[in-house]
N, C-alpha and C positions, 0 to 999 in steps of 0.2 A: 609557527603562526598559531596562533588561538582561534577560537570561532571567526567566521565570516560569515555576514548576510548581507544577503543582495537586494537592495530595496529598487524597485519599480517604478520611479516616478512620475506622474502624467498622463498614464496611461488612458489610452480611448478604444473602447471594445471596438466600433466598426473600421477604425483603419489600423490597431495597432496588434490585434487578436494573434497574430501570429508570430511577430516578432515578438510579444511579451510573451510567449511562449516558451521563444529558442532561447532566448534570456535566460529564464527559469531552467531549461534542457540543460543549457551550458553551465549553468552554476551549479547544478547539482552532480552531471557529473565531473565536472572539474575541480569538486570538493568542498565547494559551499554548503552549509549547512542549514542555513533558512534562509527562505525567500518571503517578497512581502510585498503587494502588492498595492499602489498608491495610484491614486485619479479615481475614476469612474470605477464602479464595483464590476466586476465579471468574474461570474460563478462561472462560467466553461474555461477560463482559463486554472483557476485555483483544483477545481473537479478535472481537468483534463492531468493536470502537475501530481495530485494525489494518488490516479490513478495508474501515473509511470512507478510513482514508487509503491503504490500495493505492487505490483508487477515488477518492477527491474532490482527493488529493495534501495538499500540506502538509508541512512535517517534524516535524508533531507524534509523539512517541514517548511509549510507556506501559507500566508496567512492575508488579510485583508487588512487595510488600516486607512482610515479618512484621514486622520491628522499627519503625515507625514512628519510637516515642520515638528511638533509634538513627538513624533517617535525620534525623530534625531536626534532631538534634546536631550530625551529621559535616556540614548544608546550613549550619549554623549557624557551624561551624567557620571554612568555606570562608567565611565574611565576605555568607551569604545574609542577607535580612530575611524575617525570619518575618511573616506577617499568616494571623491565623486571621480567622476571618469566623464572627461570632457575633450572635444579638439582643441580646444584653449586654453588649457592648463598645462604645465612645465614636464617635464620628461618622467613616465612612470617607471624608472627604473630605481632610483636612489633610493625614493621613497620608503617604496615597497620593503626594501632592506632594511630600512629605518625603522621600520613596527614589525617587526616579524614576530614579535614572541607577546602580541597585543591581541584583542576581539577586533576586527574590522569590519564595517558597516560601508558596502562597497554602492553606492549612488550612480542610477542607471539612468539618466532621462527619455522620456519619449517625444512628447512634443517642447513646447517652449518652456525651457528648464527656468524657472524662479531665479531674481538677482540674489533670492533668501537661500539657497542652495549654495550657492559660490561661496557665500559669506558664513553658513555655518560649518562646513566644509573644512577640517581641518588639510586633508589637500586635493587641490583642484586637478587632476593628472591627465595628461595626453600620451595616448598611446604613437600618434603619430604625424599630431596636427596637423592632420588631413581630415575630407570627408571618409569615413568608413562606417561601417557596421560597428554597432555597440553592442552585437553578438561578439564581434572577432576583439572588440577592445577589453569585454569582459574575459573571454576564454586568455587575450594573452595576459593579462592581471595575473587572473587564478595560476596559470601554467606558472607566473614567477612568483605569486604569494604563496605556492605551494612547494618552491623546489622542483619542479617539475615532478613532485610525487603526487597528482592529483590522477593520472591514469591506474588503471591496473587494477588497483582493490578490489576484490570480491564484494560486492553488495549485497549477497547473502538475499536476491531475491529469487520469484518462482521462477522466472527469465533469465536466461543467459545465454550470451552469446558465445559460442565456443571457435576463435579463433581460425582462422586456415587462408590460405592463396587463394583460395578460388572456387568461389558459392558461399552460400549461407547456413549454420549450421545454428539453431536455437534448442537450446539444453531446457525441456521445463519440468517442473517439480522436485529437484534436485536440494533447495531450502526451504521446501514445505515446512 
């Protein structure tokens, strides 16, 4: 797979501030590489997303964008593959296979996703045509847009967790 970004779209600070959040949490460490943030502008989500990777490292980047439609385009242009992530769209498994060695521009909605979304969309995918979280539909995306290699990497930040059965163990200053 080539670059992934995960765009945000719809987003609304006072109901949606946390789940744009785990969005952003989940793409970055499941191997996305930028995230982008569409609706209403909010600086504590973009400043909260920065300050995971000052801290946990990564070169995930995130960014703000009014034009959505406009950024689809010009990702579109560049020869990106669109995949929205919807419960009314056809099985994301084929798919994914289909673009593996592509940039993909992975479409997240928050509230009432645009008929303009579907339609620029080169695929509309369901994780499981059901109601769920589009934390868990993006994390199972990544988990297969990655091979399941999106775990494990060293992130090379000041933070890290150092594995074990039982308790918490955090390594810091280690990639100062």
């Amino acid at each position: 797979m080539g670059k992934i970004c995960v765009l945000r779209l719809g987003h609304r600070p006072k109901r949606d501030r946390r789940i744009t959040t785990h969005v952003f949490l989940a793409a970055r460490a499941l191997g996305a590489d930028e995230g982008v943030l569409c609706g209403e502008k909010d600086e504590s989500v973009i400043a909260g997303i920065r300050k995971v990777c000052a801290l946990w490292g990564g070169g995930f980047q995130i960014k703000y964008e009014e034009d959505w439609a406009g950024f689809v385009a010009s990702r579109k242009k560049a020869g990106w593959v669109v995949a929205h992530l919807t419960m009314y769209g056809e099985d994301f498994e084929k798919p994914v296979k289909a673009f593996s060695k592509k940039n993909v521009l992975v479409v997240v909605g928050a509230g009432k996703v645009p008929r303009e979304a579907y339609a620029l969309a080169d695929f509309n995918l369901a994780v499981a045509n059901q109601p769920h979280s589009e934390v868990s539909a993006l994390a199972l995306f990544l988990d297969r847009a990655r091979g399941g290699k999106g775990f494990g990497k060293d992130m090379k930040g000041k933070l890290r967790i150092v594995p074990n059965k039982c308790g918490k163990l955090v390594v810091r200053g280690e990639n100062e």
